[in-house]
C-alpha positions in Angstrom: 8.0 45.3 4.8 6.8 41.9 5.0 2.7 41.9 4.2 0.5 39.0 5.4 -1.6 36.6 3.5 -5.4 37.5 3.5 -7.6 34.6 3.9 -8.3 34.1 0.6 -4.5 34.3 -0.4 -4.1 31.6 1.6 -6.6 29.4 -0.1 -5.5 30.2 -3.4 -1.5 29.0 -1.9 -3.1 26.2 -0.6 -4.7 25.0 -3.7 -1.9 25.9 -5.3 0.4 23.5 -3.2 -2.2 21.0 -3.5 -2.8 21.0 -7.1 1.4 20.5 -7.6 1.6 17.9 -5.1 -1.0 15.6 -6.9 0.9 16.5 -9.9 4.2 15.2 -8.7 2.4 12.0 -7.0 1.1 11.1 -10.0 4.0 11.6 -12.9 6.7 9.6 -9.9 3.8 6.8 -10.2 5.2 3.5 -9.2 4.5 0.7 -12.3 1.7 -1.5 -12.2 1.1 -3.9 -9.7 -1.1 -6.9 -11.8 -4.3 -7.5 -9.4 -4.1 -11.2 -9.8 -1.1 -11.4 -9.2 -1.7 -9.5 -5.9 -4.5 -11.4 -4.8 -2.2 -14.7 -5.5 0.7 -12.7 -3.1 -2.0 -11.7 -0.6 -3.0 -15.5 0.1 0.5 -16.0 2.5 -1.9 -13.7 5.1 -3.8 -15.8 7.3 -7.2 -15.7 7.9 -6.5 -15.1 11.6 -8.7 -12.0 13.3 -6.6 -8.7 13.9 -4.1 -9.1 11.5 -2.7 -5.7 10.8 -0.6 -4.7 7.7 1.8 -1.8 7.4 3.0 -0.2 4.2 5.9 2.2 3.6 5.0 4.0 0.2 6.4 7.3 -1.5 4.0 6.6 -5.3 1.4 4.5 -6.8 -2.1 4.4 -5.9 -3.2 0.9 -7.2 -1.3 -1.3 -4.0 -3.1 1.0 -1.5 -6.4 0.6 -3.2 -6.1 -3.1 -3.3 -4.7 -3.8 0.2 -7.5 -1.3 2.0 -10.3 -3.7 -0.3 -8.5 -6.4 0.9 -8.3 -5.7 4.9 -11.8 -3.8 4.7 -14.0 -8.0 3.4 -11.6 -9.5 5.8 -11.6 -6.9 8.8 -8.1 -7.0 9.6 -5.9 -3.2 10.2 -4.0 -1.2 7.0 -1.3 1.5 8.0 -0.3 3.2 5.1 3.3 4.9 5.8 3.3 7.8 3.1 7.6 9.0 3.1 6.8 11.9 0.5 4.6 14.8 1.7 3.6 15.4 -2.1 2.3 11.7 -2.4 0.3 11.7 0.8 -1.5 14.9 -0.2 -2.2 13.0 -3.1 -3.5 9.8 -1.3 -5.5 11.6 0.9 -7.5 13.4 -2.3 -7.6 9.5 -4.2 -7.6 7.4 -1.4 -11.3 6.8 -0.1 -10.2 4.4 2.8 -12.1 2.3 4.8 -12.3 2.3 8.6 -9.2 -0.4 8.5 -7.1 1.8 7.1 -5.3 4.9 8.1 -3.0 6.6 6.2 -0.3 9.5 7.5 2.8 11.2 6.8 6.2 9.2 8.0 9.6 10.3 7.7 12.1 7.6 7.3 14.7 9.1 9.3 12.8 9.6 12.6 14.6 7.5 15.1 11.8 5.2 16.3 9.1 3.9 14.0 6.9 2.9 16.8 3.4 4.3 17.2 0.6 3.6 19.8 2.8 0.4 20.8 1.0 -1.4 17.7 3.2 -4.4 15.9 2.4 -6.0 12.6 2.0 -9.1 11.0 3.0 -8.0 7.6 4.8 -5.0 6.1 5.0 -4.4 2.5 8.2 -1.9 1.1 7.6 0.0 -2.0 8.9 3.3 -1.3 12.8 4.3 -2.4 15.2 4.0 0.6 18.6 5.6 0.0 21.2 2.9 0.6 22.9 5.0 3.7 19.3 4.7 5.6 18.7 0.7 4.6 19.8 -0.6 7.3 18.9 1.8 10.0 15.1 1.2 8.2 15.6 -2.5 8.7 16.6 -1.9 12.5 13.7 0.3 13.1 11.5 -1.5 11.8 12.1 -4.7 13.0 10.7 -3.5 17.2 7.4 -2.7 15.4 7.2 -6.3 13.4 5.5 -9.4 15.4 7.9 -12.3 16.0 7.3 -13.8 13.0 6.4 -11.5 10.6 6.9 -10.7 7.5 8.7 -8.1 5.6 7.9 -7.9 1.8 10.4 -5.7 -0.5 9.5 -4.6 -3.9 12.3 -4.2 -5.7 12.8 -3.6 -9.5 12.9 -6.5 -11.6 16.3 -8.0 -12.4 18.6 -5.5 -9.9 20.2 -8.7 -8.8 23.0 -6.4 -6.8 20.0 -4.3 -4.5 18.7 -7.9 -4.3 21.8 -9.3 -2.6 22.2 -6.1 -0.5 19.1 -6.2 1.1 19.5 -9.6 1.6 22.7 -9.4 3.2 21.2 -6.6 5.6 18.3 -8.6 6.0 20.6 -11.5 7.8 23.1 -9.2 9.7 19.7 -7.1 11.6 17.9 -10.5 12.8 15.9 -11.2 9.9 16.0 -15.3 8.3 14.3 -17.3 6.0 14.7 -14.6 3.0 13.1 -16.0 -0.1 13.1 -13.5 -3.5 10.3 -14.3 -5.5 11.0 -12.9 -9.5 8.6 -14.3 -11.5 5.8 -12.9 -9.9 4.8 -9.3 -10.6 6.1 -7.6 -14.3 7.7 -5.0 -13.2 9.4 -6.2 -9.6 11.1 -8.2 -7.6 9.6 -9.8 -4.2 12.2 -10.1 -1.3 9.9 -11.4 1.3 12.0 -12.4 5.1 11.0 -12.9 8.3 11.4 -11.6 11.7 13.2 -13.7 13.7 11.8 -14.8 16.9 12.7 -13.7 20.1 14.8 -10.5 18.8 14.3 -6.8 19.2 11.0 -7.3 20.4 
Protein backbone atom coordinates (compact mmCIF):
# COMPACT_ATOMS: atom_id res chain seq x y z
CA UNK A 1 0.00 0.00 0.00
CA UNK A 2 1.52 3.12 -1.05
CA UNK A 3 1.90 5.62 2.31
CA UNK A 4 2.24 9.36 1.84
CA UNK A 5 4.90 11.70 2.88
CA UNK A 6 4.13 13.71 6.18
CA UNK A 7 5.08 17.23 6.08
CA UNK A 8 8.13 16.89 7.62
CA UNK A 9 9.18 13.88 5.38
CA UNK A 10 8.88 16.06 2.73
CA UNK A 11 11.26 18.64 4.08
CA UNK A 12 13.78 16.26 5.13
CA UNK A 13 13.47 14.81 0.92
CA UNK A 14 13.70 18.18 0.00
CA UNK A 15 16.81 19.00 1.88
CA UNK A 16 17.94 15.98 0.88
CA UNK A 17 17.57 16.75 -2.97
CA UNK A 18 18.97 20.07 -2.29
CA UNK A 19 22.00 19.20 -0.38
CA UNK A 20 23.02 16.53 -3.51
CA UNK A 21 22.30 19.01 -6.05
CA UNK A 22 24.73 21.61 -4.65
CA UNK A 23 26.96 18.72 -4.36
CA UNK A 24 26.95 17.79 -7.99
CA UNK A 25 27.06 21.66 -9.13
CA UNK A 26 29.98 22.10 -7.41
CA UNK A 27 32.35 18.92 -8.09
CA UNK A 28 31.11 19.31 -12.37
CA UNK A 29 32.58 23.05 -11.65
CA UNK A 30 33.64 24.62 -14.86
CA UNK A 31 37.62 25.87 -14.62
CA UNK A 32 38.48 29.29 -13.73
CA UNK A 33 37.49 32.12 -15.63
CA UNK A 34 40.68 34.85 -14.79
CA UNK A 35 38.65 38.18 -13.76
CA UNK A 36 41.03 40.34 -15.73
CA UNK A 37 40.85 38.63 -18.32
CA UNK A 38 36.98 38.92 -18.22
CA UNK A 39 36.76 42.44 -17.58
CA UNK A 40 39.31 42.84 -20.82
CA UNK A 41 36.56 40.41 -22.80
CA UNK A 42 33.67 42.32 -21.31
CA UNK A 43 34.95 45.74 -22.88
CA UNK A 44 33.43 44.57 -26.72
CA UNK A 45 29.89 45.55 -24.77
CA UNK A 46 28.90 48.96 -25.45
CA UNK A 47 28.12 51.39 -23.11
CA UNK A 48 24.72 51.75 -24.86
CA UNK A 49 21.43 51.80 -22.29
CA UNK A 50 19.37 48.43 -22.31
CA UNK A 51 21.85 46.21 -23.32
CA UNK A 52 20.74 42.79 -22.22
CA UNK A 53 23.05 39.70 -21.94
CA UNK A 54 22.03 36.02 -21.99
CA UNK A 55 23.99 33.10 -20.75
CA UNK A 56 23.45 29.33 -21.24
CA UNK A 57 25.34 27.57 -18.25
CA UNK A 58 25.15 23.93 -16.88
CA UNK A 59 28.50 24.70 -13.87
CA UNK A 60 30.65 27.32 -12.51
CA UNK A 61 29.64 30.08 -10.31
CA UNK A 62 32.51 32.61 -10.90
CA UNK A 63 31.13 33.88 -14.78
CA UNK A 64 27.67 34.45 -13.30
CA UNK A 65 28.97 36.34 -10.36
CA UNK A 66 31.07 38.52 -12.56
CA UNK A 67 28.60 39.21 -15.39
CA UNK A 68 25.56 40.11 -12.70
CA UNK A 69 28.50 42.76 -10.98
CA UNK A 70 29.02 43.77 -14.34
CA UNK A 71 25.29 44.50 -15.69
CA UNK A 72 24.21 45.63 -11.99
CA UNK A 73 27.29 49.33 -12.15
CA UNK A 74 26.28 49.54 -15.74
CA UNK A 75 22.28 48.83 -15.54
CA UNK A 76 22.03 46.86 -18.49
CA UNK A 77 19.71 43.09 -18.26
CA UNK A 78 21.51 39.38 -17.27
CA UNK A 79 19.50 36.17 -18.19
CA UNK A 80 21.12 33.34 -16.86
CA UNK A 81 19.98 30.09 -18.80
CA UNK A 82 20.71 27.28 -16.17
CA UNK A 83 20.54 23.55 -18.68
CA UNK A 84 21.03 21.27 -15.48
CA UNK A 85 18.34 21.35 -12.75
CA UNK A 86 21.21 20.30 -10.12
CA UNK A 87 23.23 23.51 -11.04
CA UNK A 88 20.40 25.91 -10.92
CA UNK A 89 19.37 24.64 -7.44
CA UNK A 90 22.86 25.43 -6.78
CA UNK A 91 22.86 28.99 -8.25
CA UNK A 92 19.85 29.87 -6.73
CA UNK A 93 21.44 29.03 -3.04
CA UNK A 94 25.08 31.01 -4.22
CA UNK A 95 23.86 33.31 -6.55
CA UNK A 96 22.70 36.68 -4.69
CA UNK A 97 21.64 38.43 -7.92
CA UNK A 98 20.85 41.75 -8.51
CA UNK A 99 17.59 43.22 -9.98
CA UNK A 100 19.36 42.86 -13.68
CA UNK A 101 19.62 39.57 -13.39
CA UNK A 102 17.31 36.62 -13.45
CA UNK A 103 18.19 33.33 -13.45
CA UNK A 104 15.78 30.07 -14.37
CA UNK A 105 15.78 26.60 -15.52
CA UNK A 106 16.13 26.04 -19.49
CA UNK A 107 16.02 22.91 -21.30
CA UNK A 108 18.08 22.88 -24.45
CA UNK A 109 15.76 20.80 -26.38
CA UNK A 110 12.56 22.92 -26.06
CA UNK A 111 11.69 23.90 -29.47
CA UNK A 112 11.64 27.70 -29.21
CA UNK A 113 14.00 29.60 -26.96
CA UNK A 114 12.03 32.69 -27.06
CA UNK A 115 10.61 34.26 -23.91
CA UNK A 116 8.53 37.51 -23.26
CA UNK A 117 9.57 38.40 -27.06
CA UNK A 118 12.95 39.75 -25.42
CA UNK A 119 16.27 39.62 -27.95
CA UNK A 120 19.86 40.14 -26.89
CA UNK A 121 22.80 41.91 -27.54
CA UNK A 122 25.21 39.35 -26.37
CA UNK A 123 25.03 35.64 -25.42
CA UNK A 124 27.83 33.89 -23.76
CA UNK A 125 27.99 29.66 -24.19
CA UNK A 126 29.47 27.75 -21.42
CA UNK A 127 27.31 24.88 -20.91
CA UNK A 128 28.09 21.27 -22.82
CA UNK A 129 25.88 20.92 -25.92
CA UNK A 130 25.82 17.34 -27.32
CA UNK A 131 26.90 17.58 -30.90
CA UNK A 132 23.36 16.05 -32.32
CA UNK A 133 21.62 19.34 -30.56
CA UNK A 134 24.49 22.02 -31.88
CA UNK A 135 23.02 23.06 -34.52
CA UNK A 136 19.37 23.00 -33.69
CA UNK A 137 20.83 25.34 -30.50
CA UNK A 138 22.40 27.63 -33.03
CA UNK A 139 19.01 27.81 -35.04
CA UNK A 140 17.02 28.50 -31.98
CA UNK A 141 18.93 30.73 -30.78
CA UNK A 142 19.69 32.91 -33.43
CA UNK A 143 15.34 34.49 -33.49
CA UNK A 144 16.15 35.57 -29.93
CA UNK A 145 19.77 37.37 -30.88
CA UNK A 146 19.51 41.25 -32.15
CA UNK A 147 20.70 41.78 -35.71
CA UNK A 148 24.04 42.10 -34.79
CA UNK A 149 24.75 40.42 -32.01
CA UNK A 150 27.05 38.47 -30.58
CA UNK A 151 27.44 34.92 -29.75
CA UNK A 152 30.42 34.00 -27.55
CA UNK A 153 31.43 30.11 -27.19
CA UNK A 154 33.69 28.90 -24.58
CA UNK A 155 35.28 26.06 -25.65
CA UNK A 156 38.22 24.05 -24.17
CA UNK A 157 41.48 25.20 -24.94
CA UNK A 158 43.32 23.63 -27.92
CA UNK A 159 40.06 21.24 -29.26
CA UNK A 160 40.92 22.73 -32.65
CA UNK A 161 38.24 19.92 -34.28
CA UNK A 162 34.99 21.39 -31.87
CA UNK A 163 36.57 24.64 -32.89
CA UNK A 164 36.17 24.11 -36.68
CA UNK A 165 32.68 22.46 -36.07
CA UNK A 166 31.10 25.13 -34.50
CA UNK A 167 32.54 27.29 -36.88
CA UNK A 168 31.35 25.51 -39.79
CA UNK A 169 27.66 25.52 -38.08
CA UNK A 170 28.13 28.93 -37.24
CA UNK A 171 28.35 29.86 -41.25
CA UNK A 172 25.71 27.30 -42.63
CA UNK A 173 22.77 28.90 -39.72
CA UNK A 174 23.38 32.71 -40.72
CA UNK A 175 26.03 33.56 -38.50
CA UNK A 176 29.50 35.66 -40.15
CA UNK A 177 32.37 37.30 -39.04
CA UNK A 178 33.54 34.22 -36.62
CA UNK A 179 36.77 35.17 -34.96
CA UNK A 180 38.37 32.38 -32.18
CA UNK A 181 40.19 34.14 -29.80
CA UNK A 182 42.92 31.45 -27.90
CA UNK A 183 45.13 33.29 -26.11
CA UNK A 184 42.78 34.73 -23.88
CA UNK A 185 41.44 32.80 -20.96
CA UNK A 186 43.78 29.61 -19.44
CA UNK A 187 41.68 27.17 -19.63
CA UNK A 188 39.38 28.03 -23.06
CA UNK A 189 38.87 28.90 -26.16
CA UNK A 190 36.72 32.11 -27.29
CA UNK A 191 34.58 31.53 -30.57
CA UNK A 192 32.84 34.77 -30.67
CA UNK A 193 30.37 35.31 -34.29
CA UNK A 194 27.88 37.44 -35.15
CA UNK A 195 24.30 37.40 -36.14
CA UNK A 196 23.87 38.31 -39.41
CA UNK A 197 21.66 41.05 -40.31
CA UNK A 198 18.43 40.73 -41.65
CA UNK A 199 18.01 36.83 -40.89
CA UNK A 200 15.73 34.91 -38.71
CA UNK A 201 14.68 37.86 -37.04
Amino acid sequence: MLKLLNPPEIAFFHSLFIFFSVRLATLRSMKPIEKNKLDQLLTIIPDHPMVRLLHFADSGIELPRMLDEFVAKQGYEYQLNCTDQAYFAYIERKLEAGKQTKARHFALTRPRYIQQGKLYDFVFVTTTIETDLQEAFLQRLHPIIKNGGNILLFLPKGDHAQRFEWMRLLEENYYVASNTIDDLFEHYDLLISKKMHGWGG
